[in-house]
N, C-alpha and C positions, 0 to 999 in steps of 0.2 A: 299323202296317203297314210292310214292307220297302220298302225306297228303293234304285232302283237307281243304280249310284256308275260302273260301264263298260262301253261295248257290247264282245261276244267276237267273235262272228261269226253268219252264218247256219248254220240246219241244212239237214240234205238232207229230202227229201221235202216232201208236198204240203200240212203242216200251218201253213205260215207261223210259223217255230220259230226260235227267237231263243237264243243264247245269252249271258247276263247275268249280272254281276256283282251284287249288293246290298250295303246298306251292313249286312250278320249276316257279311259274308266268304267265303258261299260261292258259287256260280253256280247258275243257274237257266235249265232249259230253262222258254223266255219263248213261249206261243202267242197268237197274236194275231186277233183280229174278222176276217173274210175274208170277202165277197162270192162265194158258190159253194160257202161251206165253213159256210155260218151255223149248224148245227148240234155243230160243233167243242166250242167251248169249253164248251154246256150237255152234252154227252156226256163230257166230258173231267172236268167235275165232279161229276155223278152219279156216274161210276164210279170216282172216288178216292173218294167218300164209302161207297158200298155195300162197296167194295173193303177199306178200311179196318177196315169191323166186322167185315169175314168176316175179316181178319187176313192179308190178302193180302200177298203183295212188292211194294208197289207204294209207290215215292220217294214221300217227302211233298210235300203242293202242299198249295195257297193262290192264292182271289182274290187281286189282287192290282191296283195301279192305277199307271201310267206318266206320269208327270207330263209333258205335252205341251211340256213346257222339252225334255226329255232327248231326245224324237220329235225337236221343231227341227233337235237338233244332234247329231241320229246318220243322215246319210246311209244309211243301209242301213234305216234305219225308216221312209223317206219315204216308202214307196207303202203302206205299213200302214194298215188303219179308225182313225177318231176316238175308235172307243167308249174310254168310261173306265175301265174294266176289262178286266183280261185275267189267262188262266190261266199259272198257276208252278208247273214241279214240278222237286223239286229233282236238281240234276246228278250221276249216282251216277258218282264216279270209276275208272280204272285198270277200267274192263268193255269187254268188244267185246259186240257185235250176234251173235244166232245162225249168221247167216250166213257169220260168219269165224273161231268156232270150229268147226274139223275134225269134230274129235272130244269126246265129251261122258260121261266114263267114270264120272260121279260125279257127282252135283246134292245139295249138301249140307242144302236146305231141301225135300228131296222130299216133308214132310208139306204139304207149302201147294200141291202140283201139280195131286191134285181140284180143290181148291177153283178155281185159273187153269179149269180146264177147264169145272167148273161155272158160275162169273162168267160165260164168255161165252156159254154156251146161253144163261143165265138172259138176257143183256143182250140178247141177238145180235149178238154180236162176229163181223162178220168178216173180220176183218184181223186174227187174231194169226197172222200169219207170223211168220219167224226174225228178221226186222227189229225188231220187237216185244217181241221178250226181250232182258234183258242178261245177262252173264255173266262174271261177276268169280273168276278163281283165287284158292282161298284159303290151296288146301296143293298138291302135287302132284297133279294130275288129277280134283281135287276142286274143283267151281263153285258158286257162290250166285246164283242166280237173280230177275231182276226184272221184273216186267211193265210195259211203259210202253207209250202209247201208243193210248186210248183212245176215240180219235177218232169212230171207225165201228162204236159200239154203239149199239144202236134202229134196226140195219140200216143206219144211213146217215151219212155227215157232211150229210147234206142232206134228211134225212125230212122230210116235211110228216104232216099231223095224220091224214089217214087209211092211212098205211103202217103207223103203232101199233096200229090193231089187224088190222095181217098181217105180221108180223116171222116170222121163219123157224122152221120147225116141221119142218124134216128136218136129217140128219145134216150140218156143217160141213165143207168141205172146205181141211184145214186140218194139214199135214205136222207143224206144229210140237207139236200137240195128241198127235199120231203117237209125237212124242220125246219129250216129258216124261211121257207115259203109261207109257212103258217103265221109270221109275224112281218109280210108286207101287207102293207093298207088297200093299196091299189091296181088292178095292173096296170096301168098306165104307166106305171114305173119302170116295167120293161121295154116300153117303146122306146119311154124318157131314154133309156140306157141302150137301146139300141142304137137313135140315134145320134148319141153322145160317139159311139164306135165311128161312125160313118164320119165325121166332124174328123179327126186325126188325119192332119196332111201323111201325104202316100212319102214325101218325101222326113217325117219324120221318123217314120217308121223302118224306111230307109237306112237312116241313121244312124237309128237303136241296131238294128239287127249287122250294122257296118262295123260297130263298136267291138263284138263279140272276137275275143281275142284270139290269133289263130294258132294258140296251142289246144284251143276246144274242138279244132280240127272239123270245123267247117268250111266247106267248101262257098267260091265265089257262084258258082252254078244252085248251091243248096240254099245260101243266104238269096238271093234273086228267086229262089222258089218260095221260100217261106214268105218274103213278103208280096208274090201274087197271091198264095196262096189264104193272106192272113185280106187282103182289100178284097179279092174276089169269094171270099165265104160271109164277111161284114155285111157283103151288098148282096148275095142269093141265097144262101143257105141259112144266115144268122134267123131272119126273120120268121120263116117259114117252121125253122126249129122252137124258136120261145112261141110259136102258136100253136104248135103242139102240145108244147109243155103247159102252156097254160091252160090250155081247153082239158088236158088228159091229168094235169096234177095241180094246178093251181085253185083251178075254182074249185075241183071236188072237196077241196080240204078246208076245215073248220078257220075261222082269225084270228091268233090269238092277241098282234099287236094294241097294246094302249099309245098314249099320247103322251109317255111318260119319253 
């Protein structure tokens, strides 16, 4: 396991987000156990795991465990939870945030933008705003694309056990969905990625969501909910939702994607 070696700084928003050094050399956006936020970090690791098979843009992470030496004697870590583990995902460099690039002529990973779009019906993500995405130049006017930010899939940073089976069943209202739509080629690409969803054995998912360490303070009741919850909306509600979406926002909107 990674050993962190120097505090960076804090981040912005409401995630309790840390930026950190490790002794691999590179930095790591560091989220931390939060009282008001308790459902953070087991959302944040479901959805790198889920996100990962479908072949997402999404920075690699890793549990990960803060040695209460390094808490001591990092003032900016003082008001942070005890728990012994906390989420890592890693720091993708030289990208702005949606919201500070202008203009977006070109997304060079447009075959993974269903899929961004399908992940969060399937999650119920609602927070991928432009804050959300990253956006790294790679040639002139041409961006590579990364989802981060996880936090508030299963409806909530804070769902309790019976919001899981009422997670959102109508269209997202969700601009950023808006803009990357505009640079898929096909829809068939959302089928593609629906069902890619459907293909994940029930007992991998199983797994993932057994992994989830019990200072995040989920229950064995809550983790048996979330994965009926996550097979029975893949197979009734996923579908039904990207038909929506795509009848209601897809096709109306202009393409921008090339073949670059």
């Amino acid at each position: 396991m990674i050993q962190p070696v120097c505090y960076r700084k804090k981040l912005e928003g409401k995630s309790n987000a840390h930026l950190i050094t490790f002794d691999d050399g590179r930095n790591y956006v560091v989220k931390f156990f939060q009282e008001g936020f308790e459902r953070t970090l087991p959302n944040e690791w479901i959805s790198y795991c889920l996100a990962r098979y479908l072949d997402l843009p999404v920075p690699y992470a890793q549990i990960i465990e803060i040695p209460q030496t390094f808490v001591s004697q990092t003032p900016e870590l003082s008001q942070v939870a005890t728990s012994q583990f906390q989420f890592a995902s890693l720091y993708i460099q030289d990208c702005l945030d949606g919201h500070e690039v202008t203009e977006v002529p070109n997304i060079l990973n447009h075959d993974k933008l269903a899929g961004i779009i399908v992940f969060d019906y399937w999650l119920s993500n609602h927070d991928r705003t432009r804050k959300n995405i990253l956006l790294r130049e790679e040639s002139p006017s041409s961006y590579r694309l990364w989802m981060i930010d996880q936090a508030e899939v299963l409806g909530s940073y804070n769902w309790q056990l019976s919001d899981l089976e009422k997670m959102n069943t109508k269209l997202l209202k969700s601009a950023t969905h808006k803009l990357i739509a505009g640079f898929i080629k096909d829809e068939q690409e959302f089928d593609d990625y629906i069902e890619l969803t459907q293909t994940i054995p029930i007992f991998l998912i199983e797994e993932i969501v057994s992994i989830i360490p019990d200072e995040w303070l989920v229950s064995k009741e809550e983790k048996k909910a979330i994965v009926s919850a996550l097979v029975t909306r893949r197979n009734k509600v996923l579908p039904k939702l990207i038909k929506q979406f795509i009848k209601k926002v897809y096709l109306p909107l202009p393409k921008k994607c090339s073949d670059s």
